[in-house]
C-alpha positions in Angstrom: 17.2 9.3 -6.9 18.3 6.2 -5.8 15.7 3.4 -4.9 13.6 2.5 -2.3 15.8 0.0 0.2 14.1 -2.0 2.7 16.0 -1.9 6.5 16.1 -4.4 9.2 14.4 -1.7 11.1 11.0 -1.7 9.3 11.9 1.4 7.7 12.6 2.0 4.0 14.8 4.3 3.0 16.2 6.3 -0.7 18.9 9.2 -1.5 17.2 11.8 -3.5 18.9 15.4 -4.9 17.5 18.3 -3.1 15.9 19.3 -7.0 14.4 15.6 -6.2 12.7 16.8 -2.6 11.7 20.4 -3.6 10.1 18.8 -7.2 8.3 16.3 -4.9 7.4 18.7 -2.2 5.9 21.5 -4.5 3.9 18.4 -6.4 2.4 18.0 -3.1 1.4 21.2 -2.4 0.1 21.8 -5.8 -2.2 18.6 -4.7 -2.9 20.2 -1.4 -3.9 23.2 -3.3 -6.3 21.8 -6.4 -7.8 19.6 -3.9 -9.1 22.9 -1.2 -9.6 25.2 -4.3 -12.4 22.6 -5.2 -16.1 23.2 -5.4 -19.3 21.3 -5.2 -20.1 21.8 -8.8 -16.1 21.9 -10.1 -15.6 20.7 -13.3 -12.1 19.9 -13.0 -11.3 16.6 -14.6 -8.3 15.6 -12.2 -10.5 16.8 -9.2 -13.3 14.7 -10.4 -11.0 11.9 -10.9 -9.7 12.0 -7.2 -13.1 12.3 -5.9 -14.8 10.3 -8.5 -18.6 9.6 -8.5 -19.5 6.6 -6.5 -22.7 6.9 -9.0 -22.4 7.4 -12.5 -25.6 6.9 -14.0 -27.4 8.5 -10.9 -26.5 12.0 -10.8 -28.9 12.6 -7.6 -27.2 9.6 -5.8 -23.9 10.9 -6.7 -24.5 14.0 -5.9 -25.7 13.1 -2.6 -23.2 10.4 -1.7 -20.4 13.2 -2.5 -21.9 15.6 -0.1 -21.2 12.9 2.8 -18.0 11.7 1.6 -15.8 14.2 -0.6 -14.2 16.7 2.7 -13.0 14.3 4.5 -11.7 12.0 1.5 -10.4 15.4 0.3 -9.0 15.9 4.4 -7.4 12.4 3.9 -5.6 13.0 0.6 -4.9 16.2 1.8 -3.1 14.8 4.7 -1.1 12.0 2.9 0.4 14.7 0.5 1.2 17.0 4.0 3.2 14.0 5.3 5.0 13.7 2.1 6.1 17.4 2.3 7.0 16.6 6.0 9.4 13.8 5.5 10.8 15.6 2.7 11.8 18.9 4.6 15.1 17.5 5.5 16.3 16.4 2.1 14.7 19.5 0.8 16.6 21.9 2.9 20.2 20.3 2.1 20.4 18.7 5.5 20.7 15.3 4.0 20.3 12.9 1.4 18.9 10.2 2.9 14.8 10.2 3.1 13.7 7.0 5.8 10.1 6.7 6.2 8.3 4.2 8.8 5.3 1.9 8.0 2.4 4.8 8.5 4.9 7.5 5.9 5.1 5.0 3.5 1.4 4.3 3.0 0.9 8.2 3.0 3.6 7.8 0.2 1.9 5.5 -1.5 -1.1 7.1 -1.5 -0.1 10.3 -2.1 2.0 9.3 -5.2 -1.0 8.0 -6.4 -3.0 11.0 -6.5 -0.1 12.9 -7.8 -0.1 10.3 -10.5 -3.9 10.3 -11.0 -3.3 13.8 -10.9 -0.8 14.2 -14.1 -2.6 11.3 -16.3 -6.0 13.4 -16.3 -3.6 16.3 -17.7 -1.6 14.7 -20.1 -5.1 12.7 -20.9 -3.9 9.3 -20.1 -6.8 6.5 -19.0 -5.2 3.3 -19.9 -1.4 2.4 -20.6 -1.7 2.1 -24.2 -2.2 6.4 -24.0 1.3 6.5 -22.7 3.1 7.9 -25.6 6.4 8.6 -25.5 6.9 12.8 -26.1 9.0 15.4 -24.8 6.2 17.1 -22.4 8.2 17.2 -19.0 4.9 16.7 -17.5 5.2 13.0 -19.2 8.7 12.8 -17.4 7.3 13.8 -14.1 4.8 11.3 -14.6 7.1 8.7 -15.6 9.5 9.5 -12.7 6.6 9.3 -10.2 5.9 5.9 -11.3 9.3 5.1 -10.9 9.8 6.4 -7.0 6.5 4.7 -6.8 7.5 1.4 -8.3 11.0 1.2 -5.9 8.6 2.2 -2.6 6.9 -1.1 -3.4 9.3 -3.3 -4.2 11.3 -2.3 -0.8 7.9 -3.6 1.2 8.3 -6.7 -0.7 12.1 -7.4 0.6 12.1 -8.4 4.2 
């Protein structure tokens, strides 16, 4: 991949390998997928990290604040990670190299790479930075390589 590049247009813009778009598109689906396979009482740590408890110590208030809140933060999330695999169809299919997203993609983006991220650290176990070792797990280098597309998204919205 090559970076993030801010245009005159308001749009950003990166080249990415098709490997690049279907990697990041099937990420996004897997998302899609963990958060609908979820249940009231799932005990899946990245699911309960995505949709965290807004009470710890009060597991009644918790309990009852997620009833209200987690579909449609769960709809949301969803939705970022379906605009991801949108503006990736293109790139994904060969039909170009060039991914441009406007303003309202790139915060899906953001977000979505988030979650993904979010997603991967409760697998590989990592809650601070110091727990990012350096090892061979491809799942470390996905993680890595996430921050990075990440990391180039938000420096392009910092150049004018």
């Amino acid at each position: 991949m090559i970076a993030f590049r801010s245009k005159s247009d308001g749009t950003v813009s990166a080249k990415l390998a098709v490997e690049e778009a279907v990697m990041l598109s099937d990420l996004a689906g897997q998302l899609i997928e963990i958060l609908s396979d979820r249940s009231p009482d799932a005990d899946d740590p990245a699911v309960l990290r995505l949709l965290p408890d807004a009470y710890p110590d009060d597991p009644a208030a918790s309990s009852e604040f997620r009833r209200f809140t987690s579909d449609g933060l769960a709809e949301r999330k969803s939705a970022n990670a379906n605009a991801v695999i949108e503006s990736l169809a293109d790139v994904a299919a060969g039909r170009t190299k060039t991914l441009r997203l406007d303003r309202p993609a790139v915060q899906a983006w953001l977000r979505s790479l988030t979650d993904l991220r979010l997603t991967i650290a409760t697998r590989l176990g990592i809650e601070t930075d110091e727990d990012r070792a350096a090892s061979d797990d491809p799942l470390g280098g996905i993680y890595d390589w996430l921050g990075f597309v990440q990391g180039t998204l938000v420096e392009a919205l910092d150049r004018p």
